[in-house]
C-alpha positions, 0 to 999 in steps of 0.5 A: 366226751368227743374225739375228732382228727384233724391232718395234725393229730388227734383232738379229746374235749371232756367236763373236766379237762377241756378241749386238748390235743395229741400231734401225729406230726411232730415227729414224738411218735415211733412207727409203729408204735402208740400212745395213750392218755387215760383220764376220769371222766364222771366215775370212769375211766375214759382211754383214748391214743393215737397210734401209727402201723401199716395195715387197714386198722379194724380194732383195739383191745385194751387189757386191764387186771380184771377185764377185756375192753373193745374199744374203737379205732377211728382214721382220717381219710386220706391220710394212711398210717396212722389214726385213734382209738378210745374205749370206756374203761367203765370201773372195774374192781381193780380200779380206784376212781375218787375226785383225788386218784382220777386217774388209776395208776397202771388201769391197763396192761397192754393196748393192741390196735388189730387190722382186718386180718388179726394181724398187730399194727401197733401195741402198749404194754404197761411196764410198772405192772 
């Protein structure tokens, strides 16, 4: 697995599912606001998004049914406002990974990207919960 930023967005490239792309810069995503891709990656559950908000990004917390994940933020220099995030969901009880459900429906219940003070830059609450 790898993520990389690029001025447009953010890149992913997994074994199963190839190098693919998310814009910052076509004007789809809300400020503040983020996104989320979710995808089985070798039995688990690898997340990853891109988010925007004012504020110095320091972490992202992802709650499921079972677990508290910390996951990690990573910025491109020069360009404030926005960045990524990715955690490893790992497989928790209330998930179910198998080659044909790869990716559990409702793995998480709210996404939230911190900055430095605890203060909320930008979060996802999972609405089919």
């Amino acid at each position: 697995m790898e993520l990389w930023l690029t001025k447009q967005g953010k890149h992913w490239s997994t074994p199963q599912g190839g190098t693919q792309f998310r814009s910052v810069s076509d004007g789809n995503a809300a400020n503040p606001g983020m996104g989320v891709q979710q995808e089985g990656v070798n039995g688990q559950v690898f997340l990853s998004g891109t988010f925007r908000g004012k504020g110095t990004p320091a972490r992202v917390e992802v709650r499921t049914r079972d677990k508290v994940i910390q996951g990690t933020v990573v910025t491109l220099a020069g360009q404030p406002g926005w960045g990524a995030w990715y955690a490893d969901g790992g497989t928790g009880e209330s998930e179910t990974l198998t080659p044909g459900h790869s990716q559990p429906d409702s793995f998480y219940q709210s996404i939230t990207v911190y900055d430095t003070t605890g203060k909320i830059i930008a979060q996802l609450n999972d609405t089919t919960s």
